[in-house]
N, C-alpha and C positions, 0 to 999 in steps of 0.2 A: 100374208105377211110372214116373213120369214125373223126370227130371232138370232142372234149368232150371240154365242156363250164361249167365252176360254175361262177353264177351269184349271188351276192347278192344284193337285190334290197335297191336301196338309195330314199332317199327324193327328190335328185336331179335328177335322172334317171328319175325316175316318174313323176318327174316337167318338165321336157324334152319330154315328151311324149306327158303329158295332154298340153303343150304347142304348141309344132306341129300340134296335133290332133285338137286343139281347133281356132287353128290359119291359118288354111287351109283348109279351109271352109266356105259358105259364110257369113254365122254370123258373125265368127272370122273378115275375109276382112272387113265386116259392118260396124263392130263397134270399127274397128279402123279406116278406113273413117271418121264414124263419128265425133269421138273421135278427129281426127285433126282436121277437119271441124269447132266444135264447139270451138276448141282452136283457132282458125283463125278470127272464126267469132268475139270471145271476145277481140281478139289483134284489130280489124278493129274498133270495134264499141266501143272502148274505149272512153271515154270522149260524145260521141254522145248518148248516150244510159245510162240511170240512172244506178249509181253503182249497185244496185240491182241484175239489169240484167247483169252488166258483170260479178259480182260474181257467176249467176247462172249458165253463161254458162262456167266460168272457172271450179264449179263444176260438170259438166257435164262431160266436158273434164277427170278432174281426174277420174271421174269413168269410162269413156271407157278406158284412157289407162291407170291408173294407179291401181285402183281396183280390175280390172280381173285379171291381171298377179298375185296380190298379192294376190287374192281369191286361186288361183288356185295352187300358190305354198303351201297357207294352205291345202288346201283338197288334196294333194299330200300329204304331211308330215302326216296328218290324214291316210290318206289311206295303206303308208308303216306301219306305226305306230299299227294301229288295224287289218290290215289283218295278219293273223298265218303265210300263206305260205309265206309271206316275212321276217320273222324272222328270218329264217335257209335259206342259201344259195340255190338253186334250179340249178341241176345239165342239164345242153342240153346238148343232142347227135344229131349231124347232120351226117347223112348217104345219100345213096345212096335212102334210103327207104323214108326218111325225118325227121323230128324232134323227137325226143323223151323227154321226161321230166321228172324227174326223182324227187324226195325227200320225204326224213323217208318211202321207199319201197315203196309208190305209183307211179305209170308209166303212162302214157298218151302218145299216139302219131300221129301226124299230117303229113298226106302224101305230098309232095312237091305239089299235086297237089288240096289241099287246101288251101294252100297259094292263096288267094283275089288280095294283093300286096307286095312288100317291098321299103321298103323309106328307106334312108340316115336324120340323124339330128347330130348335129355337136357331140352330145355323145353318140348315139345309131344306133345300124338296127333295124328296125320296122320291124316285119313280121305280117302283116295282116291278120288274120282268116277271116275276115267279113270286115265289115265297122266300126266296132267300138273296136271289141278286138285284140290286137295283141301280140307277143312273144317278147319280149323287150330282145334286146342282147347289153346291156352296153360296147363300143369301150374296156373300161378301163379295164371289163372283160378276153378281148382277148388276150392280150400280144399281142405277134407276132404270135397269129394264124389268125390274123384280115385279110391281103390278102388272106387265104387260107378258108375262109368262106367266103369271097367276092365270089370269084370261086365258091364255092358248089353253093350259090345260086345261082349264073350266070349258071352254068350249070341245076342245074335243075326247075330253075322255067321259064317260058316264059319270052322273053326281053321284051314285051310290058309291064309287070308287075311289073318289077323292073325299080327303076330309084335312082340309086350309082353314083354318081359323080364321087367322086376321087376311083382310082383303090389301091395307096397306104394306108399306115396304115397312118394314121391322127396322129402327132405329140403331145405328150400331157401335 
């Protein structure tokens, strides 16, 4: 059974990506630690500690958590913006065989058995080539083909590899 997917990649897709991707890992974990840590430590040390310093570590604070997320939603919106291939829709085929990808005649295809991983995020499937690039399948993409690509990959990639929560289509 073959699946056919046209994806058009969004600002928000993409922000969803470099969001998971950046945020589960130990960096990501780090520096949002830290990020509360040093907001904590500026609520405690209020009044104790010369305004100076509690201003600097409130600005500390906004840069771990408030910065990066807004860093990265820019360079997301950069990235759909100036890359070509996101301009025009990018058509997947999911088979038996594994992915295929399709747009303006160029083809490319990933056998299920280089699929790295796939993850669940609340708008996308992640299919992992590597550790760092992956096949982004937009939920919103799907319609109602969304459980029945759940199943393709359930069947053809290892369980240890994949980790999908919910087995229904995500309400939207």
């Amino acid at each position: 059974m073959e699946i056919k997917l046209d994806v058009k990649m969004t600002a928000q897709t993409m922000y969803d990506f470099m969001l998971y991707h950046s945020y589960r890992n130990f960096q990501g974990v780090f520096g949002t630690f830290l990020g509360v840590a040093v907001l904590i430590l500026a609520v405690m040390t209020f009044g104790d500690v010369s305004t100076g310093y509690t201003i600097l570590y409130l600005a500390f604070a906004v840069i771990f958590l408030v910065y990066t997320p807004l860093g990265l939603y820019t360079k997301a919106k950069r990235q759909v913006a100036m890359t070509p291939a996101f301009k025009k829709p990018i058509t997947y085929i999911l088979s038996p065989e594994g992915i295929a990808t399709e747009q303006d005649g160029n083809k490319a295809q990933a056998k299920w058995s280089d699929i790295y991983k796939v993850r669940k995020t609340k708008k996308s499937l992640l299919l992992y080539l590597n550790k760092v690039n992956a096949v982004i399948l937009p939920v919103e993409s799907m319609d109602s083909q969304y459980d029945d690509v759940v199943a393709c990959i359930r069947e053809h990639v290892p369980e240890n590899r994949v980790r999908i929560k919910d087995q229904a289509a995500p309400e939207k």
